[in-house]
C-alpha positions, -999 to +999 in steps of 0.1 A: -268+613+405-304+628+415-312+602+446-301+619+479-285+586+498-250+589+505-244+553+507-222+537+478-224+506+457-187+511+462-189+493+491-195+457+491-218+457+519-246+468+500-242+432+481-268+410+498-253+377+481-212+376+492-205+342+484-210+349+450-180+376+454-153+346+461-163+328+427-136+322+402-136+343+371-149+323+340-164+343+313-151+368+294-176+396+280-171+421+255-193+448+257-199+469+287-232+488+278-268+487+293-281+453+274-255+426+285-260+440+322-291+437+317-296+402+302-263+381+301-250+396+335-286+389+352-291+357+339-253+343+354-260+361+384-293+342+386-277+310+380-251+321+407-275+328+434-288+294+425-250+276+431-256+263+395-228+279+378-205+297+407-186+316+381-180+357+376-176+376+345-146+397+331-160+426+316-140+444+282-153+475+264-153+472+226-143+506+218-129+534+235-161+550+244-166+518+270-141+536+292-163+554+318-187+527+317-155+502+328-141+527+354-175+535+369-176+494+367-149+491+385-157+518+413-186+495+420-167+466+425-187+450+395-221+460+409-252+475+398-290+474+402-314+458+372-344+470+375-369+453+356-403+470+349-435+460+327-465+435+323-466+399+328-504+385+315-513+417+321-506+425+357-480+451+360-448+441+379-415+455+394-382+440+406-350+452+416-319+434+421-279+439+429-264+421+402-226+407+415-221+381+381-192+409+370-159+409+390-144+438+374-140+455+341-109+459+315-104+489+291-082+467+268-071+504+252-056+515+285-045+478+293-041+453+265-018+431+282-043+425+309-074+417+284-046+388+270-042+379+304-073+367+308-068+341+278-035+325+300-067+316+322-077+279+318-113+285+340-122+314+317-136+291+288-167+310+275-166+344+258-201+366+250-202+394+235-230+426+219-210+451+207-239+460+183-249+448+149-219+467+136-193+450+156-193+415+134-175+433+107-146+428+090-124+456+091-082+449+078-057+461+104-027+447+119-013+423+148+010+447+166+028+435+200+017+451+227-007+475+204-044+469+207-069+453+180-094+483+173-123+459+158-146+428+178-131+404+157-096+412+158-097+413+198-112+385+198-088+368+175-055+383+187-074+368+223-080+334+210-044+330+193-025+344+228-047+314+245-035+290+218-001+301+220-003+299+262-019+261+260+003+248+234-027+241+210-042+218+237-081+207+229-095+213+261-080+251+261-109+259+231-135+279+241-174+286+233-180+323+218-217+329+224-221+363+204-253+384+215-253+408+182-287+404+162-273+398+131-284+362+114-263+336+118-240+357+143-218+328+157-208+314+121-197+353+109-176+360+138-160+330+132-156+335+096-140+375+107-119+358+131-101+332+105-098+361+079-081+383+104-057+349+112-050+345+076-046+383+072-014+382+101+000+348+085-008+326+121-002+292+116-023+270+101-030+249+132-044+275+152-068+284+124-074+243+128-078+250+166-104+272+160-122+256+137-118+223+157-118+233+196-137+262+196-174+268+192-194+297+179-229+298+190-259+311+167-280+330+191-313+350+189-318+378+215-348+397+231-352+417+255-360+459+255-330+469+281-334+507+283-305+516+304-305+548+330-333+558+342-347+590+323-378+607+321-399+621+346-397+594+371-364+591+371-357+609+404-385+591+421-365+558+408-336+567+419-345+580+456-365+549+465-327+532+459-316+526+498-280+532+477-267+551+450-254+535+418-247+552+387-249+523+360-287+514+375-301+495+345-339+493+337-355+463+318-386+449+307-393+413+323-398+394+292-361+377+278-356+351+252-319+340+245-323+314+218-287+295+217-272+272+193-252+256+223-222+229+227-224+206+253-203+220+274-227+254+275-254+231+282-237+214+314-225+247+325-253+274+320-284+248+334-314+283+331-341+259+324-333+245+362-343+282+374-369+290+350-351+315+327-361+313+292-328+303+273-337+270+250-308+250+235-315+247+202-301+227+169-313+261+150-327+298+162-341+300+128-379+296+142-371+321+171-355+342+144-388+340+125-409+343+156-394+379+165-393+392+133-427+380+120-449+389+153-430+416+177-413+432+147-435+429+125-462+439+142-444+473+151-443+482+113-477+469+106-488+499+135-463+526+129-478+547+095-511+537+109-503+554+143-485+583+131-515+588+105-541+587+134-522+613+151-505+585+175-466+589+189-459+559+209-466+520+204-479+522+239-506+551+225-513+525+197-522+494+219-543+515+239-566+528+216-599+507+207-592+503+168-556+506+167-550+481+198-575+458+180-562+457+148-528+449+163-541+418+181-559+411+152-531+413+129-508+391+151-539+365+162-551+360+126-526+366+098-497+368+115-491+340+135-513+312+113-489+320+090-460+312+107-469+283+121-474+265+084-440+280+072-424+261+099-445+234+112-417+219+135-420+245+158-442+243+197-474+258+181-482+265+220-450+285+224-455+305+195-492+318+207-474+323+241-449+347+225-475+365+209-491+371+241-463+381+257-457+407+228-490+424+239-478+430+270-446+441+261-461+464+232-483+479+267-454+482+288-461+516+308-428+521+314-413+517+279-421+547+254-411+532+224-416+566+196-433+550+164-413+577+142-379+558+155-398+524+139-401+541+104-360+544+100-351+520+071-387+513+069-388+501+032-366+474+046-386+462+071-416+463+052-395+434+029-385+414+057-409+417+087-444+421+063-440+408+031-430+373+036-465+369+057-482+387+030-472+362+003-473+329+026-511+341+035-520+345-001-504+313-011-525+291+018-559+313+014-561+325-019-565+356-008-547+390+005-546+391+043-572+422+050-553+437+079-519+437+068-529+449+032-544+479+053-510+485+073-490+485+034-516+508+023-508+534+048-471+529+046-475+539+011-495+571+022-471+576+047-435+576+023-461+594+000-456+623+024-492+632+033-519+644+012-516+680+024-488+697+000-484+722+033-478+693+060-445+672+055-426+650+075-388+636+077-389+600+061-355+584+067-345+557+048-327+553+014-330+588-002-330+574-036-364+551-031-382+576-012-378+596-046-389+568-067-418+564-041-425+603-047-422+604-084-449+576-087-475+597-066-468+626-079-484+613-115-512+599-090-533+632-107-529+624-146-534+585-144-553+577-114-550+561-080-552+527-088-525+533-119-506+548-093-507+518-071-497+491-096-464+515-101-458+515-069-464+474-063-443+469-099-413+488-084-392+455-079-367+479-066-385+484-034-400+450-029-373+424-046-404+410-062-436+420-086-464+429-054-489+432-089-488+395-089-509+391-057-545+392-072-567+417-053-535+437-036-535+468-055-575+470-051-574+465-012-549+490-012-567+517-036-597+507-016-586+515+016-564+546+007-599+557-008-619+552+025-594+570+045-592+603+026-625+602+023-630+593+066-598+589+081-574+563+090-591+551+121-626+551+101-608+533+074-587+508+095-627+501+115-643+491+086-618+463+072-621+452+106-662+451+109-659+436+070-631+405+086-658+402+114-688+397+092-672+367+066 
């Protein structure tokens, strides 16, 4: 630790809300890392504070790496300091808070039979979980007594049957999974994992029926930027202005959205919208899916081979520079989010705008530097899910190609071409077999031309799971602006489609 205060968050003195420490244990979480203290443990501390839920958290690491997260956990007595950091319309703000939601932490690899304990339980009825997008996988191993379950799934299912097996199959011993992993549809394919591993051990066929019955798995759509320890150069400042010294301090951005496909039992026990927290109950998160990927992630790949062509490193360096920062709003405020809001009409038109406000402030956030060379990883799949379903709605509604984001596909094209100077190279990671395709193409840019060169790239199904050719005018915005830009520069380039928007 780098603060210089002697004083402990061993001790529960430094706990300024103590009633909250005498509240019965009633949700189980898997995963111990910086996000779910961050989000899930804030929010329930919240609602604590608030006497609307009076209910403390058992805390399980996933995997054998959780262990010095749970020890230092439970040295802590289940508290630590969120720190959340960033913009809110504009105006920068801070906040730090002892969270107490957790009452202690189990490493179920040192003691299984205590993580099963916690199913014999009848008050613990809700489980949540991130254990990253890897951890809804299914993975065959075996149902050993006394032996832990190495995957998510197979915890969770060895958990659910030991509760079964403890209640005798009862109804009202079922329990609502609420599964914080951004993968789509997260609460139907952990349920689908945890039936297969049931079928896999030969359990009986009514607890599969139990489960299927008696227990519900949430969809869910997450968001917040949690980015754990402080690091950096403030850190130490950080740290000292602590009147305490805690070694799981986690920093966050203020902005959350926890989209939940809820029962009603959720809804009656986790009231947010009575405290202002932003966690709709929803009959679908397909349209907050939608929103996220469309806007904030989109917009992130719309900006990154634009930045990193301009000379750029940061989002934060991006939204602060007078093209760059404009064509991002642009992009969002005009293509982006129209778009979106005539492929699913249902959805609060109001809300939507709102979120795409918020996501300039989040993309400004001083305190977050979010590298744009970590946003080109996998990039040619992002490009198919968080740009080209706008691209093709926009064409479909206008009859035309949408200026701004043909601009930002145009210099992701430069960018996997791996620069126009054969002596300056970058690393491009994604699938090594495309980025060859991708460099073949240009390399016969010479013999046949750059607009030839285009159409090849566009008519490389491939990369884009469709024909781009068959978007009239595509392949010449692109060639166009690729032109402009060797000839000026990216920024030059990137000003001029935005004067030519500004003057139809």
């Amino acid at each position: 630790m780098t603060g210089n205060r002697e004083r402990s968050l061993l001790s529960q003195d430094c706990c300024p809300d103590k009633g909250i420490l005498a509240f019965p244990e009633r949700v189980l979480q898997i995963g111990e890392g910086n996000f779910l203290r961050g989000f899930v443990d804030w929010m329930i501390h919240r609602l604590n504070k608030n006497k609307l839920f009076r209910g403390r958290i058992v805390v399980v690491a996933p995997r054998k790496t959780g262990a010095p997260n749970i020890e230092q956990l439970n040295r802590q007595d289940g508290l630590f300091t969120v720190w959340l950091r960033g913009l809110q319309q504009g105006v920068q703000v801070e906040e730090q808070e002892i969270v107490s939601s957790v009452s202690r932490g189990i490493d179920p690899y040192q003691n299984w039979g205590e993580f099963l304990a916690c199913a014999e339980n009848p008050e613990i009825d809700i489980v949540v979980s991130n254990t990253t997008e890897s951890g809804i996988q299914y993975t065959p191993e075996e149902l050993k007594l006394g032996t832990p379950v190495q995957s998510f799934p197979g915890k969770l299912a060895a958990y659910l049957y030991h509760r079964y097996y403890c209640f005798d199959g009862a109804a009202s011993a079922g329990m609502t999974i609420v599964p914080c992993e951004l993968i789509d549809n997260n609460g139907d394919k952990l349920r689908e994992i945890v039936l297969h591993h049931a079928d896999d051990w030969g359990l009986p066929h009514p607890f599969t029926e139990w489960v299927r019955s008696h227990n519900h798995f949430c969809n869910t759509l997450v968001d917040r930027i949690v980015t754990g320890f402080p690091q950096g150069e403030d850190a130490h400042d950080l740290l000292f202005a602590l009147s305490y010294r805690d070694e799981l301090v986690t920093v966050g951005e203020p902005f959350h959205l926890w989209a939940i496909e809820a029962d009603e039992r959720l809804k009656r026990e986790w009231q947010f919208e009575k405290i202002g927290l932003n966690v709709p109950y929803v009959s679908d998160v397909t349209p907050y899916r939608m929103q996220k990927v469309r806007i904030l992630n989109g917009a992130h790949t719309a900006m990154c081979a634009l930045g990193l062509l301009s000379g750029l490193q940061t989002v934060g360096e991006v939204m602060n520079h007078p093209v760059l920062g404009l064509f991002v709003q642009r992009l969002m405020n005009e293509e982006i989010v129209p778009t979106l809001l005539s492929s699913i009409p249902a959805v609060d038109k109001a809300k939507v705008v709102e979120f795409a406000g918020s996501v300039v402030d989040r993309f400004k956030n001083p305190f977050v530097h979010h590298e744009l060379d970590s946003i080109t990883l996998n990039g040619l799949s992002k490009i198919r899910v968080r740009l080209l379903p706008t691209l093709y709605e926009f064409y479909q509604n206008h009859e035309r190609v949408p200026a701004l984001l043909s601009a930002a596909i145009a210099a992701q094209l430069l960018f996997y071409r791996n620069a126009d100077n054969p002596t300056e190279r970058w690393t491009i990671r994604d699938d090594a077999e495309m980025v060859q395709m991708i460099a073949d193409i240009w390399s016969e840019e010479t013999a046949v031309g750059l607009e030839a060169t285009i159409s090849m790239l566009l008519g490389k199904t491939e990369l884009w799971n469709q024909d781009l050719n068959e978007i009239d005018g595509l392949r010449e915005g692109i060639a166009a602006f690729i032109r402009s830009a060797r000839a000026h520069g990216t920024i030059s380039a990137l000003e001029s489609v935005i004067c030519a928007i500004g003057e139809k």
